[in-house]
Structures are given as C-alpha cells and as structure tokens.
Backbone bond lengths (Angstrom), bond angles and torsions (degrees), N, CA, C in turn:
res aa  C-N    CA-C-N  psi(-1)  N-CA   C-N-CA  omega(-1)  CA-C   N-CA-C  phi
1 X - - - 1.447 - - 1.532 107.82 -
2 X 1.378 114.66 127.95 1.448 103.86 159.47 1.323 139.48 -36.53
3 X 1.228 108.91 160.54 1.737 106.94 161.90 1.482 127.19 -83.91
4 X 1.566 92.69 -21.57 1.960 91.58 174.26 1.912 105.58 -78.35
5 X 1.068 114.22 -31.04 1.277 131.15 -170.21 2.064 92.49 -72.35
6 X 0.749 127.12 -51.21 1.346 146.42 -154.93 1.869 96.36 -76.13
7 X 1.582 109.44 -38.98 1.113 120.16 -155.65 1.549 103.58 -101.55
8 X 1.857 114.83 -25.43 1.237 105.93 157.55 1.409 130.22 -84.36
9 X 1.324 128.30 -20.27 1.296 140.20 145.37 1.524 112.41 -30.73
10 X 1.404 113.63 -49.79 2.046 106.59 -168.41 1.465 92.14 -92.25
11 X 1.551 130.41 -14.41 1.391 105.42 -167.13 1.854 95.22 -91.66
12 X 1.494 121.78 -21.97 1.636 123.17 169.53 1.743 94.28 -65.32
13 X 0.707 132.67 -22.35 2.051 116.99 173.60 1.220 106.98 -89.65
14 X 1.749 126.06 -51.80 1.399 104.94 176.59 1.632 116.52 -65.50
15 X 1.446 116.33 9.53 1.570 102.60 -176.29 1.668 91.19 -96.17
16 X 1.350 115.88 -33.66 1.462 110.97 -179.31 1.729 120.84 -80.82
17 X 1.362 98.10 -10.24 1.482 110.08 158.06 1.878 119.73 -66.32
18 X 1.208 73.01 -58.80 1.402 85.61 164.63 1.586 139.41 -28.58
19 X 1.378 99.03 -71.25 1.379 140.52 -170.24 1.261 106.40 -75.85
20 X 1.503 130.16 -40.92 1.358 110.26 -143.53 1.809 90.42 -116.05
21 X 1.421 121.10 -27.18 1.577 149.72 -134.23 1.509 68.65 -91.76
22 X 1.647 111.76 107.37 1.594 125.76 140.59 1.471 136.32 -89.20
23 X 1.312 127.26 -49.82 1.132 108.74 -174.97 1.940 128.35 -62.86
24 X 1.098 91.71 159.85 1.835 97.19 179.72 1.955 88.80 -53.67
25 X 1.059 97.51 -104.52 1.411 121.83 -157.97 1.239 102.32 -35.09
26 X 1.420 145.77 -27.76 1.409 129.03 170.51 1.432 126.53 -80.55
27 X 1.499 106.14 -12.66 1.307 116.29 178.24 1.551 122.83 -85.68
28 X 1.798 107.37 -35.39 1.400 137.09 152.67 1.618 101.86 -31.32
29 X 1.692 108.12 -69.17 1.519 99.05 -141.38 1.593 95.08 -112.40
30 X 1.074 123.17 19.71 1.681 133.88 150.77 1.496 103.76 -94.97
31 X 1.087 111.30 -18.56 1.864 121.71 170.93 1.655 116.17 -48.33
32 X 1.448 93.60 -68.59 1.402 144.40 -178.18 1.775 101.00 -47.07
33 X 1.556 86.88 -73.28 1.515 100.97 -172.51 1.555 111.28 -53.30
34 X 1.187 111.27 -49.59 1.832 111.04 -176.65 1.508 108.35 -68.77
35 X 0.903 135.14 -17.59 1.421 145.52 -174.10 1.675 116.14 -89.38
36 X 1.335 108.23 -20.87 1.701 128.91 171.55 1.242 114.98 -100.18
37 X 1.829 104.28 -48.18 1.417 99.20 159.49 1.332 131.68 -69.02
38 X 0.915 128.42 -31.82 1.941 144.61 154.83 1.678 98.89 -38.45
39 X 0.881 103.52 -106.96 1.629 99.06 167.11 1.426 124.08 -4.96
40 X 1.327 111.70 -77.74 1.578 99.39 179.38 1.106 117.68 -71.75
41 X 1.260 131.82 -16.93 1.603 128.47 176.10 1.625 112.38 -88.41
42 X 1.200 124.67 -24.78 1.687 121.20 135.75 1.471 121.33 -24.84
43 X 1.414 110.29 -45.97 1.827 101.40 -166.37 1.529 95.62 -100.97
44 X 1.678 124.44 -42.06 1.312 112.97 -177.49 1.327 121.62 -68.58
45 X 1.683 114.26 -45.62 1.286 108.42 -171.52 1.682 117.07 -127.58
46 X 1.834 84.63 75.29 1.915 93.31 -166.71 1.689 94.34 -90.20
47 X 1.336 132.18 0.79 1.508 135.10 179.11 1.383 125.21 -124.02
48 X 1.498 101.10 -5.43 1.444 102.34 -178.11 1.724 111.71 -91.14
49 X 1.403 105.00 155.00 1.449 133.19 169.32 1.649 112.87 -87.75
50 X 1.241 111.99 162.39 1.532 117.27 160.13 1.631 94.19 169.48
51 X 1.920 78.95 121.82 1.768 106.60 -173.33 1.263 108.88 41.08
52 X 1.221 128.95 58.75 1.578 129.32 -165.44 1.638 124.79 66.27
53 X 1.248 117.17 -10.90 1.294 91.53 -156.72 1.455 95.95 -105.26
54 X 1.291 123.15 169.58 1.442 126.09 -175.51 1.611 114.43 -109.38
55 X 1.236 102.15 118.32 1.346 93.71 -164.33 1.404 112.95 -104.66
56 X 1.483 126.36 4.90 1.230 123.90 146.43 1.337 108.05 -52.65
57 X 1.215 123.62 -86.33 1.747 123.83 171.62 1.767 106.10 -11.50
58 X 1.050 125.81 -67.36 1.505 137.56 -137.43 1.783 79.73 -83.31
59 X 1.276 145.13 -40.27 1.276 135.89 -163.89 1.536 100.55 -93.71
60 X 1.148 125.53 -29.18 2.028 133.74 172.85 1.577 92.66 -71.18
61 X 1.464 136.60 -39.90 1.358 127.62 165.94 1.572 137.02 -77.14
62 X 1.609 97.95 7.10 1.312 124.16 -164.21 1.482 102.08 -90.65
63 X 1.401 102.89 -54.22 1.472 121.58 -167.11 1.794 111.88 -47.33
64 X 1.601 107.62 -52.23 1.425 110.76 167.75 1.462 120.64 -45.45
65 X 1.622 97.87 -56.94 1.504 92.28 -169.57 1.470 115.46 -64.30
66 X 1.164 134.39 -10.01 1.651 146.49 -177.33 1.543 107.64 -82.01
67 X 1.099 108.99 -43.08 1.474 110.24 172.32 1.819 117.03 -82.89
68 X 1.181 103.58 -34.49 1.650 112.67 164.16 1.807 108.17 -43.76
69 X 1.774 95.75 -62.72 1.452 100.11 -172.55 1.944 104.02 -56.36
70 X 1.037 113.26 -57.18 1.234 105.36 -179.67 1.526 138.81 -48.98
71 X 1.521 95.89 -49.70 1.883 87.56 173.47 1.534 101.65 -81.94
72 X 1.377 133.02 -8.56 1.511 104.38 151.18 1.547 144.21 -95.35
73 X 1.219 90.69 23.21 1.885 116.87 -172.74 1.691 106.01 -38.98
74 X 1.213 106.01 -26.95 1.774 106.07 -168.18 1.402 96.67 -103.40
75 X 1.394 139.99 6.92 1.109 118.39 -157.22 1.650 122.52 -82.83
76 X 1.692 98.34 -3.16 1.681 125.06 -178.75 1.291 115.54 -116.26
77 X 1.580 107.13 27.70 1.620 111.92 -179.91 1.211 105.23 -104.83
78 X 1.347 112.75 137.85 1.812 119.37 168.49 2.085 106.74 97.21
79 X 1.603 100.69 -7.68 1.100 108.16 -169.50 1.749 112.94 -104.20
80 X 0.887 111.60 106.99 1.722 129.19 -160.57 0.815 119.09 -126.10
C-alpha cells in the first residue's frame, strides 16, 4: 500500500477521533498515550512493515494526533 494512501486512511480516523471522542479523561490519556507511543515507535520502528502498512509513517502521524487530542481535551466540557 502506498504511503499517500496509508496517510489518507490515518488522517480519516484522526478526523473521527477527533470529532466524535467526548470525554475529558479519555481524550487526555489517549492524548498522552499516542504521543509516547509516536515517539517511541519513531526510533524503534522507522523501517518496519505490517500487512502493508508502514508503521514508521503511522507512529510520525501519531505524534500530532496525541497532542491534537490533548490541548483539546476540554473542548466537550460544559456541553450537554
């Protein structure tokens, strides 16, 4: 599979991550988590494959969405 193909695929989940992902605390610490996991899977697995997909790419595209989720963690508070 490509990488542009590969790269519009994760950016249609982080938009539904995005979009749909209400609570505080799951958005916080799925924030957190993709942003550590991004990171370390940058240095370990900047060459590896799995079932096509590249998961160096997929963890360098990780990192945004982890920090996205985080500084907007409140953005579904007070809203009922």
């Amino acid at each position: 599979m490509s990488e542009i193909t590969q790269a519009v695929i994760f950016v249609a989940l982080a938009f539904l991550f995005e979009r749909f992902m209400k609570p505080y605390l799951l958005r916080k610490w799925l924030g957190v988590a993709l942003v550590i996991a991004g990171l370390i899977g940058c240095v370990a697995l900047s060459q590896t494959r799995l079932q096509g997909f590249d998961l160096g790419l997929m963890s360098a595209l990780a990192v945004p969405l982890g920090i996205g989720l985080f500084l907007s963690r409140r953005r579904f508070e007070g809203r009922e």
